[in-house]
C-alpha positions in Angstrom: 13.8 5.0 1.5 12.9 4.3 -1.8 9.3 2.0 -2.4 7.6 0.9 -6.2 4.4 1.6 -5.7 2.2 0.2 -8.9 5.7 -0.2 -11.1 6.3 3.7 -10.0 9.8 4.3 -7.5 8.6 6.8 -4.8 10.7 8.0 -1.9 9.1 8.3 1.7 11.0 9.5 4.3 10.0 7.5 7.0 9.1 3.9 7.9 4.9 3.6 7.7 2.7 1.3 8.4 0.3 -0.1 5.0 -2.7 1.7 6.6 -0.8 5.4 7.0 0.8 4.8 3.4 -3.3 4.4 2.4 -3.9 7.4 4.2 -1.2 9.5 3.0 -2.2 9.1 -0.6 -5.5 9.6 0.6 -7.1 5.9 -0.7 -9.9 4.0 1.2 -8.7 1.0 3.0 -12.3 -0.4 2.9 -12.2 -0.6 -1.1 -7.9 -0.8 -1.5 -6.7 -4.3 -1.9 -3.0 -4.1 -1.5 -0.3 -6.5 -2.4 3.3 -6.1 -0.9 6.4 -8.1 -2.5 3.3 -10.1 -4.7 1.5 -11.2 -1.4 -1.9 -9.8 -0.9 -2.0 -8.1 2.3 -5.0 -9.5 4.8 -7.3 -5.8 5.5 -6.9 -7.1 9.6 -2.9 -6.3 9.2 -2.8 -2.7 7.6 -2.5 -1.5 10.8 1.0 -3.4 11.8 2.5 -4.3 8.4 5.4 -1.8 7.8 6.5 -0.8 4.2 9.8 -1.6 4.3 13.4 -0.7 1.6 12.7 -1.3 -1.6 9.3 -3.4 -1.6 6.9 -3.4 -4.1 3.1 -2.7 -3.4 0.4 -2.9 -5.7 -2.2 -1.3 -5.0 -5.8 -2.0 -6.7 -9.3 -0.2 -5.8 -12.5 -1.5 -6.3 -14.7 0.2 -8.9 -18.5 0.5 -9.4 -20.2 0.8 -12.3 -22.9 -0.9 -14.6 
């Protein structure tokens, strides 16, 4: 199934969850704000909301700094 993931096409080879795709490329939920088809994603539905054919997540992280 093919995925854009931050404008870049990615295949996966099965259907995941938001929170196992997180996981998989090895990003913190707790600091990963995720939007899938340009709807941000609520952190309480990681677990259940599937990646589906052909959507389009963005993901952003939150950075420290000062």
């Amino acid at each position: 199934m093919t995925i854009t993931i931050n404008g870049e096409k990615r295949e996966i080879t099965e259907t995941l969850t938001v929170m196992k795709l997180l996981q998989e490329l090895k990003l913190n939920p707790d600091v990963t704000i995720v939007e899938q088809n340009a709807e941000i994603v609520s952190r309480a539905d990681y677990e259940t909301r599937a990646v589906n054919e052909n959507d389009s997540l963005e993901l952003l992280r939150y950075m420290g700094g000062g």
